[in-house]
C-alpha positions, 0 to 999 in steps of 0.5 A: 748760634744753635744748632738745634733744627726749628721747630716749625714743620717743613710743609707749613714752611713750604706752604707759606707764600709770599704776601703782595704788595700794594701801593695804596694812593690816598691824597690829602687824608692824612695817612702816609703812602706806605706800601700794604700787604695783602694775601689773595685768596685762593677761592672763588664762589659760583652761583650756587654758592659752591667753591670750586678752586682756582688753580694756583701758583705755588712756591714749591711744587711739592707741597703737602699742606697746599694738596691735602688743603685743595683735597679737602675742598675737593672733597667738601664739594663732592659731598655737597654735590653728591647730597644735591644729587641725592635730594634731587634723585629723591625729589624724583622718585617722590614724583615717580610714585605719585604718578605711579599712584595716579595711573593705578587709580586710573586702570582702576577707575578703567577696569570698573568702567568695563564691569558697569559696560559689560553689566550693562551690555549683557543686560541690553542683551537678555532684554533684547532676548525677551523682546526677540521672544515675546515676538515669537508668541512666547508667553511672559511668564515662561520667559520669566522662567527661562531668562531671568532679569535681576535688577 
């Protein structure tokens, strides 16, 4: 016998669980009824395809390599997560400065109405001036004169 340490590193050691055991009943086939082994998996998918982790029961509660393993999932699910997030707040603010876009062609469209409107209006109110002095007995042409109308 040695006295020389083993060579495999003590958190891969820790890490390894038991395997379970499986009694696999087949009749009539031919194939003999020894027991199989099998190792679980530790993750489970949900609908959006994204593992999330069961928890587990390990041999060794200190376990390095069982921790930095369930941390880099953890990990690799708040990257997913987060770039989700990302294009869903991206998503957003694309329709933000759509409506945006669309209420400032809108004001737009608004402030032009009103300048047409209050052409229009003071145009309605310089004819009603002539109208008003031609009753007075004013001639044509000194109210050509004093209110002048350009089309």
């Amino acid at each position: 016998m040695s006295d020389r340490a083993s060579t495999t590193p003590l958190s891969i050691i820790s890490s390894i669980k038991p395997l379970e055991i499986i009694d696999c009943e087949v009749s009539g086939s031919g194939v003999d009824n020894k027991p199989v082994a099998v190792d679980t998996i530790s993750i489970k998918r949900t609908a959006e395809d994204g593992p999330i982790l069961k928890k587990k029961h390990r041999a060794s509660p200190n376990s390095f390599s069982s921790d930095l393993t369930e941390l880099s999932q953890m990990k690799r699910e708040m990257r997913i997560n987060d770039t989700r997030f990302k294009d869903k707040q991206s998503k957003l603010e694309e329709l933000k400065i759509n409506f945006l876009e669309k209420e400032a062609d809108a004001r737009l469209e608004t402030l032009q109405v009103e300048a047409e409107h209050k052409c229009m209006q003071f145009k309605a109110d310089l004819l009603w001036q002539c109208l008003q002095l031609l009753r007075e007995g004013v001639s044509q042409e000194d109210i050509n004169n004093l209110l002048p109308i350009n089309d």
